[in-house]
N, C-alpha and C positions, 0 to 999 in steps of 0.2 A: 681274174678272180671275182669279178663282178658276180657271174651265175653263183660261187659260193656263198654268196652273201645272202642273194635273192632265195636260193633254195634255203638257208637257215630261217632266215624271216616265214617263208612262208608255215616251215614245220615248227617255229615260235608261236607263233601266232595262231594258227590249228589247233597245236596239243597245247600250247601254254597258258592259252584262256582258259582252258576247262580245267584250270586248279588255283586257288586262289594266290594274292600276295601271299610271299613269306613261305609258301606249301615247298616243302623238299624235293618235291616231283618239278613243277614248275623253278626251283631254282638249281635243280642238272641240265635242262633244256635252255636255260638261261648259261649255263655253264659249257657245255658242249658246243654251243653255237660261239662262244668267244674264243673259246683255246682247242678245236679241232680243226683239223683238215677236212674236206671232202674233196675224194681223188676219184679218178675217173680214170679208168683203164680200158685202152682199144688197143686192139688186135686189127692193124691192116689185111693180114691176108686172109682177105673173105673166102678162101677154096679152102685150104688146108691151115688153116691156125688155129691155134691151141691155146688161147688166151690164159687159161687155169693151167696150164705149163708148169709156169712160172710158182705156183704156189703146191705144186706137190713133191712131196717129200721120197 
């Protein structure tokens, strides 16, 4: 879970400076990088897979 850490930092740190302390924008980005997941979904079968399979209804 290292990469998910590295990737929150670096999208903190991008969007988070351009709003000040205390700003409600900068403190969702501050909030989403503590209490979310970032998931990563692969599809092995590079010939025929269907990776969006899985999400249609």
């Amino acid at each position: 879970m290292v990469w998910k850490d590295e990737a929150f930092e670096i999208w903190t740190r991008g969007w988070g400076c351009m709003f000040p302390e205390g700003d409600s924008s900068r403190e969702l980005l501050e909030k989403v990088q503590k209490t979310y997941y970032l998931v990563s979904l692969v599809d092995n079968d590079y010939v025929q897979g269907d990776l969006f399979a899985a999400f249609k209804i």
